[in-house]
Each structure stands twice: as structure tokens, then as C-alpha cells.
mmCIF file of the N, C-alpha and C atoms, coordinates in Angstrom:
data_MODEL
# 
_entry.id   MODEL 
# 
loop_
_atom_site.group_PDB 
_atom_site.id 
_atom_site.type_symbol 
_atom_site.label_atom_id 
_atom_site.label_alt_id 
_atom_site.label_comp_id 
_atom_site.label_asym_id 
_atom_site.label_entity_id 
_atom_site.label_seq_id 
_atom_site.pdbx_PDB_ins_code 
_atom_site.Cartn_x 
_atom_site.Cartn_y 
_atom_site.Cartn_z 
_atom_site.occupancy 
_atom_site.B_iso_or_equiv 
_atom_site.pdbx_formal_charge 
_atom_site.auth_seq_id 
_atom_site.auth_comp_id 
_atom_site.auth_asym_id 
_atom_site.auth_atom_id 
_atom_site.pdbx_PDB_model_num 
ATOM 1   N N  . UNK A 1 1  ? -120.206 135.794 8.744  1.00 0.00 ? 1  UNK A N  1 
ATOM 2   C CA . UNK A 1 1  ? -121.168 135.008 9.497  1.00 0.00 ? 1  UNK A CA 1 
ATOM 3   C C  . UNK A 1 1  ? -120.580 133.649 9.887  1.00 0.00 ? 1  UNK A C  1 
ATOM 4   N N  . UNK A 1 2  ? -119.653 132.713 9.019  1.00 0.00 ? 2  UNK A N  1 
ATOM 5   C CA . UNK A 1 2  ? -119.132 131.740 9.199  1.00 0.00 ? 2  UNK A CA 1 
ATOM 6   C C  . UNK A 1 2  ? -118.141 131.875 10.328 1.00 0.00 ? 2  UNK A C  1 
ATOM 7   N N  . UNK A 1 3  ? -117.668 132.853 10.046 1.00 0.00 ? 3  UNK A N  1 
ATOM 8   C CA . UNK A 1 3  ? -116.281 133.058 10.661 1.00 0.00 ? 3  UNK A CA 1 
ATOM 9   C C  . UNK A 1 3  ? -116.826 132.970 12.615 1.00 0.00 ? 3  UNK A C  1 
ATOM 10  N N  . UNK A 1 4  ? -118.116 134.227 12.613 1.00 0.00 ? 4  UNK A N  1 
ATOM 11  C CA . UNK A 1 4  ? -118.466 134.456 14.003 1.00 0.00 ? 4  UNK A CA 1 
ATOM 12  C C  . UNK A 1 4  ? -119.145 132.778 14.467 1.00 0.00 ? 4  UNK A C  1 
ATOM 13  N N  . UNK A 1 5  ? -120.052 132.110 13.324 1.00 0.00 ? 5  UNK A N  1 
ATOM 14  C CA . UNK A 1 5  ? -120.204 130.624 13.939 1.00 0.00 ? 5  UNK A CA 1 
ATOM 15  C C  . UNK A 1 5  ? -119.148 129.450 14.329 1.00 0.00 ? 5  UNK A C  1 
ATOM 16  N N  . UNK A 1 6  ? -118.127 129.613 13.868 1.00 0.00 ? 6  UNK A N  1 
ATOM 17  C CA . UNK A 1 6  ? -116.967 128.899 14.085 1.00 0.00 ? 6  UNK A CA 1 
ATOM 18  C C  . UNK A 1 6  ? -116.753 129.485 15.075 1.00 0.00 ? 6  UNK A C  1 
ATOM 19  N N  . UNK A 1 7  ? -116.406 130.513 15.740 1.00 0.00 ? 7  UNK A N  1 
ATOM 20  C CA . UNK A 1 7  ? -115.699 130.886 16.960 1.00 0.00 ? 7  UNK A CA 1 
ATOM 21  C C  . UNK A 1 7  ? -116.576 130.564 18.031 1.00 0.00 ? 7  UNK A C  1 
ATOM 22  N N  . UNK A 1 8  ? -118.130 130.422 18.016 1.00 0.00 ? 8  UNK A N  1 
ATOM 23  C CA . UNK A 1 8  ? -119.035 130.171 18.983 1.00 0.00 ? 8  UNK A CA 1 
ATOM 24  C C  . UNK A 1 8  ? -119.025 128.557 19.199 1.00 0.00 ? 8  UNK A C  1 
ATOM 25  N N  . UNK A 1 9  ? -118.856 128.418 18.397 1.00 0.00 ? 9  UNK A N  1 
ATOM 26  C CA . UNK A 1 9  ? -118.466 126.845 18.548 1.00 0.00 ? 9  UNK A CA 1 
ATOM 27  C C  . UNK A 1 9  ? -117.245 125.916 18.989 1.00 0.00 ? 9  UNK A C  1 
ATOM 28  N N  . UNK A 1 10 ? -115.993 126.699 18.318 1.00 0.00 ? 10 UNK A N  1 
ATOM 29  C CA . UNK A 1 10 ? -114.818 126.639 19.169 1.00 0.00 ? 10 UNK A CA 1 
ATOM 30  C C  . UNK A 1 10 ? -114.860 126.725 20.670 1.00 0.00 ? 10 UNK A C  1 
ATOM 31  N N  . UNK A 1 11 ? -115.537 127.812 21.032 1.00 0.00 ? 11 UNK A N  1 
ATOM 32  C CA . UNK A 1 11 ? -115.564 128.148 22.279 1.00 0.00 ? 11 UNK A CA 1 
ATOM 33  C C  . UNK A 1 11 ? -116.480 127.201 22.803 1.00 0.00 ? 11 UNK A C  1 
ATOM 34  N N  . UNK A 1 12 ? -117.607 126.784 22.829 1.00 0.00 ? 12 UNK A N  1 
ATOM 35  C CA . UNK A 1 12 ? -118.222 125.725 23.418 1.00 0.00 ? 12 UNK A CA 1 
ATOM 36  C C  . UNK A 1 12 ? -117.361 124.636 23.049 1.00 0.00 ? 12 UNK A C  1 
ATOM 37  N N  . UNK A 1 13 ? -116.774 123.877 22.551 1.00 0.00 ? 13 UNK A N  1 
ATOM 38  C CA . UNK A 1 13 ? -116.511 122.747 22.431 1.00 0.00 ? 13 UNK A CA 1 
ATOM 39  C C  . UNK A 1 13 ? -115.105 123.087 23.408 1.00 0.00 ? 13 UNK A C  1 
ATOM 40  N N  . UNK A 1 14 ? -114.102 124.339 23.683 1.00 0.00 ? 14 UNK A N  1 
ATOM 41  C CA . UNK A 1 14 ? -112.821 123.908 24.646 1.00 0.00 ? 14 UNK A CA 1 
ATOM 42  C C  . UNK A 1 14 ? -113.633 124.350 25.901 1.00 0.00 ? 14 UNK A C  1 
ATOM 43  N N  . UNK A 1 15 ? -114.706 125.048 26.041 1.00 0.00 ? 15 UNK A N  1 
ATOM 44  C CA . UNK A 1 15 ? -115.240 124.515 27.303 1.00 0.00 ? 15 UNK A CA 1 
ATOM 45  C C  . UNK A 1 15 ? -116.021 123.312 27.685 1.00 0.00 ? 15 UNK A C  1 
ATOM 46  N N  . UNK A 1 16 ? -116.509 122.768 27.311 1.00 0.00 ? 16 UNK A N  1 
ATOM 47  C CA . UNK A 1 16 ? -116.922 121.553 27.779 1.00 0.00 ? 16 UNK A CA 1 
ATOM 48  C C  . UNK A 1 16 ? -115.941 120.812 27.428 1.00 0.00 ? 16 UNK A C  1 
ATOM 49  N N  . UNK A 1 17 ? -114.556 120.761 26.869 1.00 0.00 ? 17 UNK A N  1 
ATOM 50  C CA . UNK A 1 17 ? -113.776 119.704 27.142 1.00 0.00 ? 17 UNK A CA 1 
ATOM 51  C C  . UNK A 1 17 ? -113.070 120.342 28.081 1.00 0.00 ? 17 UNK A C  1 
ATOM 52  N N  . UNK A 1 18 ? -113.308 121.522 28.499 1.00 0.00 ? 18 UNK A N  1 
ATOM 53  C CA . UNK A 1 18 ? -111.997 121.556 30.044 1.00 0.00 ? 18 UNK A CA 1 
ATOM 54  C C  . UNK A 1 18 ? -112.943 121.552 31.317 1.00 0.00 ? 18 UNK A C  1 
ATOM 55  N N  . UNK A 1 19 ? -114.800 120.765 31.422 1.00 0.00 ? 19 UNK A N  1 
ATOM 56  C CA . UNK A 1 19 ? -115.100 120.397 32.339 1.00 0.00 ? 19 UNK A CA 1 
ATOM 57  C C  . UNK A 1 19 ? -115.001 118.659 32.770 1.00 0.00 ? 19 UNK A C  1 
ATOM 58  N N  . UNK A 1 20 ? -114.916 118.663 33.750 1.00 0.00 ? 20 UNK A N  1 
ATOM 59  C CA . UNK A 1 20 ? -114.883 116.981 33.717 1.00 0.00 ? 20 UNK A CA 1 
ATOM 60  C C  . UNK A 1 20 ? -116.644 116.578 34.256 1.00 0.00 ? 20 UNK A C  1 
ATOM 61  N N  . UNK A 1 21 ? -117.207 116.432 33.377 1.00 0.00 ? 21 UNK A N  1 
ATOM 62  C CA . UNK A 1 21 ? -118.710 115.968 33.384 1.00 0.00 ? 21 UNK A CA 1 
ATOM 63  C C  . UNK A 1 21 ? -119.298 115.537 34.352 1.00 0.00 ? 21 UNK A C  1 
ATOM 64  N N  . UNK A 1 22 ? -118.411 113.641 34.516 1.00 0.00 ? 22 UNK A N  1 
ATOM 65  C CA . UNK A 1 22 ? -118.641 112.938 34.978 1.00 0.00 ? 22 UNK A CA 1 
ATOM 66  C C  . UNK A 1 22 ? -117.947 112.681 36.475 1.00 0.00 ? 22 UNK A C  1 
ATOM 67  N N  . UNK A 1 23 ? -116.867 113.528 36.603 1.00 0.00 ? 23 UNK A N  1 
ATOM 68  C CA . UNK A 1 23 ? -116.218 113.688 38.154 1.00 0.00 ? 23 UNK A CA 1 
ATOM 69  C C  . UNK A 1 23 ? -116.546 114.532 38.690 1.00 0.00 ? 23 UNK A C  1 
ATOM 70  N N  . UNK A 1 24 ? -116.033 114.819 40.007 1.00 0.00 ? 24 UNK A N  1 
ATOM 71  C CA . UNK A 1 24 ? -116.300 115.538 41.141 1.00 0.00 ? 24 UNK A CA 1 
ATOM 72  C C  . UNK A 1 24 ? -115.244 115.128 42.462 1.00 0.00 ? 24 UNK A C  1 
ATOM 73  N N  . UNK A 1 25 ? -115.624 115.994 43.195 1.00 0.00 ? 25 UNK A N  1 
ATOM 74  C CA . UNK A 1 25 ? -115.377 115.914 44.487 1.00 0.00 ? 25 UNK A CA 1 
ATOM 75  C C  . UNK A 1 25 ? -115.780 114.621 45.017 1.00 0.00 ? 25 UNK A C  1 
ATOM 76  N N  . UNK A 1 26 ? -116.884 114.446 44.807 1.00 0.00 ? 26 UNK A N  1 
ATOM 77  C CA . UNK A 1 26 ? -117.875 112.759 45.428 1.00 0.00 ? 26 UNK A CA 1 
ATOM 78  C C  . UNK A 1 26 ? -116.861 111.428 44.717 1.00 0.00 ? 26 UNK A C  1 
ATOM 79  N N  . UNK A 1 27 ? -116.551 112.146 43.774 1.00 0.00 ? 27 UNK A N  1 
ATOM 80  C CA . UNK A 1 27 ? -115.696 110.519 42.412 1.00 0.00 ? 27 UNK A CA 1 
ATOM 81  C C  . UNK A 1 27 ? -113.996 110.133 43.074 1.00 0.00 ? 27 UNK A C  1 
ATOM 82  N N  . UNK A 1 28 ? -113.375 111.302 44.259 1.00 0.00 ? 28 UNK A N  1 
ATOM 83  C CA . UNK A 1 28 ? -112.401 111.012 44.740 1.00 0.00 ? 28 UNK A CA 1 
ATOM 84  C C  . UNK A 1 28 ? -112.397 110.465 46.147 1.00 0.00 ? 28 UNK A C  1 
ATOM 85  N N  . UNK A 1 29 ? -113.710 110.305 46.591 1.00 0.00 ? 29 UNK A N  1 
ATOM 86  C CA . UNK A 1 29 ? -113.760 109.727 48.143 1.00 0.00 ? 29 UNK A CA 1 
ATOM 87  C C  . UNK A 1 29 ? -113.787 107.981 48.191 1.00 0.00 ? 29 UNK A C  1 
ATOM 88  N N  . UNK A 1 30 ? -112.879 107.626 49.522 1.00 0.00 ? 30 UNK A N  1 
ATOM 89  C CA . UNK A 1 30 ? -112.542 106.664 49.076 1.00 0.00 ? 30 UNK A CA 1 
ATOM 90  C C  . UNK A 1 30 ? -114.369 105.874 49.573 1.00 0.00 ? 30 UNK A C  1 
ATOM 91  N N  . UNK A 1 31 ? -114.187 104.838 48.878 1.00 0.00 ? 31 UNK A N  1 
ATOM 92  C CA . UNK A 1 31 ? -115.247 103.756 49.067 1.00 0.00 ? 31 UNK A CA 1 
ATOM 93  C C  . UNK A 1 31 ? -115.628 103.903 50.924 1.00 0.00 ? 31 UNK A C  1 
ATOM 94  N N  . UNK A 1 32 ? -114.799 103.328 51.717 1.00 0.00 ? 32 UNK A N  1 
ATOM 95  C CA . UNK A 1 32 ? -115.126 103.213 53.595 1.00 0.00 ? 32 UNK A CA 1 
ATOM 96  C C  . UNK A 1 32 ? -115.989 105.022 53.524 1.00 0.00 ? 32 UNK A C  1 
ATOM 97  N N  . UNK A 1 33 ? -115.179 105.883 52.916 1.00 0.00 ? 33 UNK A N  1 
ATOM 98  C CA . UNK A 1 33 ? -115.617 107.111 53.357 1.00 0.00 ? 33 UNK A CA 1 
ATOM 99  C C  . UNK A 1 33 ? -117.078 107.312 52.718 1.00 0.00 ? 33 UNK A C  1 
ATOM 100 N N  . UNK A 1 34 ? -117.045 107.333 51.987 1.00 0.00 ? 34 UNK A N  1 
ATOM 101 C CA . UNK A 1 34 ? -118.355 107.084 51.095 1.00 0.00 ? 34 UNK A CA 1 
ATOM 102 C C  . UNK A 1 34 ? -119.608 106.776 51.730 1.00 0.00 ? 34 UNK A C  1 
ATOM 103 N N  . UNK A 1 35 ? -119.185 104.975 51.830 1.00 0.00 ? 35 UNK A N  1 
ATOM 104 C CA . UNK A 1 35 ? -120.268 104.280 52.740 1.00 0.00 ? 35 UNK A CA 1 
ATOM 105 C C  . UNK A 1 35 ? -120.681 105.544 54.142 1.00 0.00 ? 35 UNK A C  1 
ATOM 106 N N  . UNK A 1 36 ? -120.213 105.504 55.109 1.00 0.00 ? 36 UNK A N  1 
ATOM 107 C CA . UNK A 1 36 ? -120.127 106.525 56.479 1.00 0.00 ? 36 UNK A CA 1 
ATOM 108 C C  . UNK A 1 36 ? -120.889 107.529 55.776 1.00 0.00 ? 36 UNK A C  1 
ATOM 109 N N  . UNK A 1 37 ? -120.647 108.473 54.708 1.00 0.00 ? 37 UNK A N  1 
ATOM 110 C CA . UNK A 1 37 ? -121.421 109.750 54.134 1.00 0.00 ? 37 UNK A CA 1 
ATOM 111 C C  . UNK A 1 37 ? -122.689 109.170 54.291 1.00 0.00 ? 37 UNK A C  1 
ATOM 112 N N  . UNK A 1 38 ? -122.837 108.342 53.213 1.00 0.00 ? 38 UNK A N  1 
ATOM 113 C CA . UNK A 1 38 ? -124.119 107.894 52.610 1.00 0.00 ? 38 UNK A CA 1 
ATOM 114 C C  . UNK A 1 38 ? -124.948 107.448 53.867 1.00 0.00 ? 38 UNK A C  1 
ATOM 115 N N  . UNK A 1 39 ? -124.527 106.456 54.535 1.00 0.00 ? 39 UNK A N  1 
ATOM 116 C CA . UNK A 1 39 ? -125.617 106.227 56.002 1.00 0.00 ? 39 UNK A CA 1 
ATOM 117 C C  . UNK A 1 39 ? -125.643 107.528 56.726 1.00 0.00 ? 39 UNK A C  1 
ATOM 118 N N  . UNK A 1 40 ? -125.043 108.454 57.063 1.00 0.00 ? 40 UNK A N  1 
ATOM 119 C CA . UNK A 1 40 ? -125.265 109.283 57.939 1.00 0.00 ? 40 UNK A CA 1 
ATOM 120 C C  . UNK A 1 40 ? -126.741 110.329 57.272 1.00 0.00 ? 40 UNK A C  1 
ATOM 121 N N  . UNK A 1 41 ? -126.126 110.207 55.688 1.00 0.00 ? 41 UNK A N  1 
ATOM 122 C CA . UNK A 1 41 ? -126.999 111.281 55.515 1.00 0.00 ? 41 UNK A CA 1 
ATOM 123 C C  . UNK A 1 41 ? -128.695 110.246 55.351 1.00 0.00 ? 41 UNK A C  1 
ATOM 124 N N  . UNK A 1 42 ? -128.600 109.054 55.307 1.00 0.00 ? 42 UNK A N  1 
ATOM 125 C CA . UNK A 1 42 ? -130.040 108.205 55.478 1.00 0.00 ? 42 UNK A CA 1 
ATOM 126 C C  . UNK A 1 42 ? -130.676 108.319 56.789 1.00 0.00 ? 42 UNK A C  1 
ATOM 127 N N  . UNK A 1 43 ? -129.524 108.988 57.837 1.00 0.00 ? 43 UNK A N  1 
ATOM 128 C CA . UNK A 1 43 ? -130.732 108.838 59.650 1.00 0.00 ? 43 UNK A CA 1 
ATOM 129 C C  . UNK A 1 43 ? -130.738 110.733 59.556 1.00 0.00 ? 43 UNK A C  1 
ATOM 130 N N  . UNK A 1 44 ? -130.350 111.722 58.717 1.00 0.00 ? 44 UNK A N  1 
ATOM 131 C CA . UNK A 1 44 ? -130.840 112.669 58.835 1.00 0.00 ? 44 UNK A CA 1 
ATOM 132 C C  . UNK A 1 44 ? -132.464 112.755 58.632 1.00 0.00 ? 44 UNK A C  1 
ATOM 133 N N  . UNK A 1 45 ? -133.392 113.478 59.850 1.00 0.00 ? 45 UNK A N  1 
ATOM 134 C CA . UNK A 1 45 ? -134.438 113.825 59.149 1.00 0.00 ? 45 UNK A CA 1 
ATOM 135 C C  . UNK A 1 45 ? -134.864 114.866 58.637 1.00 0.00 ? 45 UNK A C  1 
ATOM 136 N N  . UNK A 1 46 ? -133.962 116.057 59.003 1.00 0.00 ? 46 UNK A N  1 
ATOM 137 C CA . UNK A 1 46 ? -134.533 117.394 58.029 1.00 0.00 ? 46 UNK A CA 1 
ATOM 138 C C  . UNK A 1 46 ? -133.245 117.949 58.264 1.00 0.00 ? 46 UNK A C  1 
ATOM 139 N N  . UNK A 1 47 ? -132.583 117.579 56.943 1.00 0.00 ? 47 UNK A N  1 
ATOM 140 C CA . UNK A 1 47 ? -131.074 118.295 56.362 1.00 0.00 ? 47 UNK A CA 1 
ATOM 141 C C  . UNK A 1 47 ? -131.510 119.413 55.811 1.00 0.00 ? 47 UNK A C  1 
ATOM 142 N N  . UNK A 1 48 ? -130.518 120.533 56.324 1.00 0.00 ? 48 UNK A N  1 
ATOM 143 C CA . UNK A 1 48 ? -130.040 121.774 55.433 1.00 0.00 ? 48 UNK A CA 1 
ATOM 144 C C  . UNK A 1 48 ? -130.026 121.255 54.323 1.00 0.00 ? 48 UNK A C  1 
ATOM 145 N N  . UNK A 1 49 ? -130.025 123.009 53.500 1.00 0.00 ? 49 UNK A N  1 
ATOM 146 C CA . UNK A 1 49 ? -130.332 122.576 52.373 1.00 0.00 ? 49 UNK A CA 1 
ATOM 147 C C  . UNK A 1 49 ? -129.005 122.082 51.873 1.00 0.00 ? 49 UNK A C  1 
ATOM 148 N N  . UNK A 1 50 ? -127.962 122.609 51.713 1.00 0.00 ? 50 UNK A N  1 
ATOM 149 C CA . UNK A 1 50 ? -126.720 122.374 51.588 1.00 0.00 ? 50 UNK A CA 1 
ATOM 150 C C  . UNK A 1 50 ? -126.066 121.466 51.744 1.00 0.00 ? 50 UNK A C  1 
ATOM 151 N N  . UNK A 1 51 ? -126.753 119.918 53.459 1.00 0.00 ? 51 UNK A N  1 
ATOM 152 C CA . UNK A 1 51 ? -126.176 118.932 53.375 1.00 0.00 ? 51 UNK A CA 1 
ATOM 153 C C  . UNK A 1 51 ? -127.629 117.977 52.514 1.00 0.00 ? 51 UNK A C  1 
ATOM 154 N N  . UNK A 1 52 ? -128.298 118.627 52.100 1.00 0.00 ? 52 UNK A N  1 
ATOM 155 C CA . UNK A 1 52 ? -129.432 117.681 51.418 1.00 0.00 ? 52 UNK A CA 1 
ATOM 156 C C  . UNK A 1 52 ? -128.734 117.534 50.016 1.00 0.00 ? 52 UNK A C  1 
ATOM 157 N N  . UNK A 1 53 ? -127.482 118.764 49.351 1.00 0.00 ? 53 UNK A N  1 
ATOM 158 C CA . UNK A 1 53 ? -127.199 118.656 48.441 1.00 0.00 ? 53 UNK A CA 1 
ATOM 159 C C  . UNK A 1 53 ? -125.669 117.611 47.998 1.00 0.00 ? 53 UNK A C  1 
ATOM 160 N N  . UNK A 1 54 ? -125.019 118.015 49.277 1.00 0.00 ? 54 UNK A N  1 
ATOM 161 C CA . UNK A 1 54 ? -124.159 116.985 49.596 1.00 0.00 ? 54 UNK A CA 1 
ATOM 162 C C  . UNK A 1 54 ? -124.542 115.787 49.652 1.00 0.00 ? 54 UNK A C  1 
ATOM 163 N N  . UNK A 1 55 ? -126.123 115.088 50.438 1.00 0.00 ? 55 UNK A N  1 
ATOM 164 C CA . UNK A 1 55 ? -126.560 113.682 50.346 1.00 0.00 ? 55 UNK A CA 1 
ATOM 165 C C  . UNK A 1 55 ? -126.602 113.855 48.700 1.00 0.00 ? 55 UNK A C  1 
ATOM 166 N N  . UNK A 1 56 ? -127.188 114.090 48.129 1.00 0.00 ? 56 UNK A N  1 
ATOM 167 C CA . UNK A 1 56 ? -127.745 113.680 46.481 1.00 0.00 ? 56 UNK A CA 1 
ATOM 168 C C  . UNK A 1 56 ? -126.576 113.039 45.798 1.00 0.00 ? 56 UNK A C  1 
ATOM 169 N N  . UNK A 1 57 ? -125.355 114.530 45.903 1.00 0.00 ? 57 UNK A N  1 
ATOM 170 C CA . UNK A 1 57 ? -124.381 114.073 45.358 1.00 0.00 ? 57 UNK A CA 1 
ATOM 171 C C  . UNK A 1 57 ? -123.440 112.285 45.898 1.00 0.00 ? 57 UNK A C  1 
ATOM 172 N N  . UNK A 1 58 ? -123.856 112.462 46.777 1.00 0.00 ? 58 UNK A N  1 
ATOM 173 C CA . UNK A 1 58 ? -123.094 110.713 47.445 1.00 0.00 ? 58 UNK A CA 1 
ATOM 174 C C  . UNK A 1 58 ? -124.132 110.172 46.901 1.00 0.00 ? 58 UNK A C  1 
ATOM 175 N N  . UNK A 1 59 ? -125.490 109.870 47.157 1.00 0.00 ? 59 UNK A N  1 
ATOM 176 C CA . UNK A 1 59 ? -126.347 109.138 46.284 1.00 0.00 ? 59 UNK A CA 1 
ATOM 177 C C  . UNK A 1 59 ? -125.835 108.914 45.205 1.00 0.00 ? 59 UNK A C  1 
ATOM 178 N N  . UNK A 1 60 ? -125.361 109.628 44.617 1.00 0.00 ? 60 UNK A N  1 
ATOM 179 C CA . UNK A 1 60 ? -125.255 109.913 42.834 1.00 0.00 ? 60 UNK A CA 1 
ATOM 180 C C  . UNK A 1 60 ? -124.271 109.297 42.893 1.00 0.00 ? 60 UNK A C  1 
ATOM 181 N N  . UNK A 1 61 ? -123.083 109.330 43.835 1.00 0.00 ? 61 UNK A N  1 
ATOM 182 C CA . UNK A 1 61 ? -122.136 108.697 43.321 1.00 0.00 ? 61 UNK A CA 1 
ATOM 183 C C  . UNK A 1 61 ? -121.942 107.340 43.718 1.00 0.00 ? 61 UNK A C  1 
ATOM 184 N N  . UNK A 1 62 ? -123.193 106.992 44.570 1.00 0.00 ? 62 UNK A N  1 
ATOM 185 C CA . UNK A 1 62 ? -123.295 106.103 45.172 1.00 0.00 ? 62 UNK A CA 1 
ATOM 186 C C  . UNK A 1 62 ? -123.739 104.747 43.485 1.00 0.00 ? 62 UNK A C  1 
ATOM 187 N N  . UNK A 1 63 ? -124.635 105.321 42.885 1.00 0.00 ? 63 UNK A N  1 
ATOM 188 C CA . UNK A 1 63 ? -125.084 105.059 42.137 1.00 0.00 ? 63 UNK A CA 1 
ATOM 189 C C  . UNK A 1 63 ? -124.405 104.596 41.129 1.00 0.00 ? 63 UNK A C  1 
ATOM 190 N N  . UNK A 1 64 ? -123.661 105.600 40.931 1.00 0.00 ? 64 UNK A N  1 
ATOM 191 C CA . UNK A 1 64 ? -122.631 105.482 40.005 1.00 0.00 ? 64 UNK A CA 1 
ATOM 192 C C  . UNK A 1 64 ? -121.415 104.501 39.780 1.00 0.00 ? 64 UNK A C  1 
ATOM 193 N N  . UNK A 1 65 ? -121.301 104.659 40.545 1.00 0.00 ? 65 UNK A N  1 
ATOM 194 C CA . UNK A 1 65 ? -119.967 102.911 41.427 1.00 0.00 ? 65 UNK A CA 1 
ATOM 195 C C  . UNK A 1 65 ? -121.199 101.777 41.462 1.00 0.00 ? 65 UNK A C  1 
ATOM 196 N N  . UNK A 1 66 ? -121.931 101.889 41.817 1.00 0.00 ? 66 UNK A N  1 
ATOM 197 C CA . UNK A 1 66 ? -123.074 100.594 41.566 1.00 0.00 ? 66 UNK A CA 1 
ATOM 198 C C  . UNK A 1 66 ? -123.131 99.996  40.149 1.00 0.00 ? 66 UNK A C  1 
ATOM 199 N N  . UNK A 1 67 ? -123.261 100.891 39.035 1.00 0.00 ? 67 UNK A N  1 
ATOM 200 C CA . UNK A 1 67 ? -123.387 100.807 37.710 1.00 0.00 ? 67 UNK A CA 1 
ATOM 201 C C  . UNK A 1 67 ? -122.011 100.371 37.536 1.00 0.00 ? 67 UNK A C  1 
ATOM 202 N N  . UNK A 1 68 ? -120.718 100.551 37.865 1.00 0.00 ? 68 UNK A N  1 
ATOM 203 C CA . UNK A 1 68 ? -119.200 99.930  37.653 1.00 0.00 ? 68 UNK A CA 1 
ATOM 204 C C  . UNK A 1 68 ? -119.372 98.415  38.373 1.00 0.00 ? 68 UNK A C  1 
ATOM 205 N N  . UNK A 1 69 ? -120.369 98.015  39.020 1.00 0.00 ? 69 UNK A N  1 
ATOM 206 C CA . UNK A 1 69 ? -120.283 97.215  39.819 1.00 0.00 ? 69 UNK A CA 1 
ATOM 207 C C  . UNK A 1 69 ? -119.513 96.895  41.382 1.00 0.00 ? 69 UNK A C  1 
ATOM 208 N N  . UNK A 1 70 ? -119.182 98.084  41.703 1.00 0.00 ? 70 UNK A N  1 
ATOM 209 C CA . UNK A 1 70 ? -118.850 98.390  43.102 1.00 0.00 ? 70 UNK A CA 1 
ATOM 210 C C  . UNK A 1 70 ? -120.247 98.514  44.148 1.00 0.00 ? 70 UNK A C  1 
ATOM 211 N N  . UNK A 1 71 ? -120.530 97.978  44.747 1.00 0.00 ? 71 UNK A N  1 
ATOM 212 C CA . UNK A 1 71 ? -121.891 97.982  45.653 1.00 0.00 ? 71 UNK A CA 1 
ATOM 213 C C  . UNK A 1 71 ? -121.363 98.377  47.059 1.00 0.00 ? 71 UNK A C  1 
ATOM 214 N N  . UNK A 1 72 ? -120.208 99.327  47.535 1.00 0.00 ? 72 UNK A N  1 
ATOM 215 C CA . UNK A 1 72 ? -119.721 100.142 48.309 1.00 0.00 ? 72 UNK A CA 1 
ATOM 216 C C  . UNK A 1 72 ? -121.500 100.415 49.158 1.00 0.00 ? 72 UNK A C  1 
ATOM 217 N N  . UNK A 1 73 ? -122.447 101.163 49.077 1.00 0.00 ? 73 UNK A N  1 
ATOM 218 C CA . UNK A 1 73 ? -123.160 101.795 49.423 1.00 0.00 ? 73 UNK A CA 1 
ATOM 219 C C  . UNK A 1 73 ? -124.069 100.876 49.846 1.00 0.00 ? 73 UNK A C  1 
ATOM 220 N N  . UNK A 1 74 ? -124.821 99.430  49.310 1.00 0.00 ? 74 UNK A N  1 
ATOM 221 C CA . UNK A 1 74 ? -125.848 99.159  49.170 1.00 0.00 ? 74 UNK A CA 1 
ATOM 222 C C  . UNK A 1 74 ? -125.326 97.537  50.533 1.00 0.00 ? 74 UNK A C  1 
# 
């Protein structure tokens, strides 16, 4: 029983250390590019769903650089 809880646990713990949580695709765009995302997707009025998910994520990362103190977005 020990043996099978150790291995379930092994295994969760080298997967969530071989995700990167807190990055993305959005965490490598530069700041100018960023800004341009983020306003374009503010004069959309009825985004796909797909670029509604793309806005969130720039939001988010918009957000996120805000909290570092980068105000890129705002």
C-alpha cells in the first residue's frame, strides 16, 4: 500500500514540476506587443470564443506585470 502511495505521489510531484505554472506563451511577448494585444482586444465587441480566450490571457498577463510593477498595459 505504501509502496503504490509513494509512486502516486512521485508521479504528481515530477509532473507539476515539469509544468511551468506561472508562464506561458502571454509571459514571452514583448511589453510594445502586449500593449497593441491588449487595446485591440478592448475595441472588440463580440470576440470569438477563442480570441475572447486569447484577450483573458493578455489581461492576465497584463495583470501580472502590473503586480511586478511594469504598468505596460494600463
Amino acid at each position: 500500500m505504501h509502496k503504490l502511495y509513494f509512486t502516486g505521489l512521485m508521479t504528481a510531484v515530477l509532473t507539476l514540476s515539469g509544468c511551468d505554472m506561472f508562464g506561458g506563451p502571454s509571459a514571452d511577448i514583448k511589453d510594445a506587443d502586449l500593449r497593441k494585444k491588449w487595446r485591440e482586444c478592448k475595441t472588440i465587441s463580440n470576440p470569438s470564443r477563442t480570441k475572447a480566450l486569447a484577450c483573458e490571457n493578455y489581461v492576465r498577463e497584463c495583470a501580472r506585470r502590473k503586480g511586478n510593477g511594469n504598468l505596460v498595459c494600463y
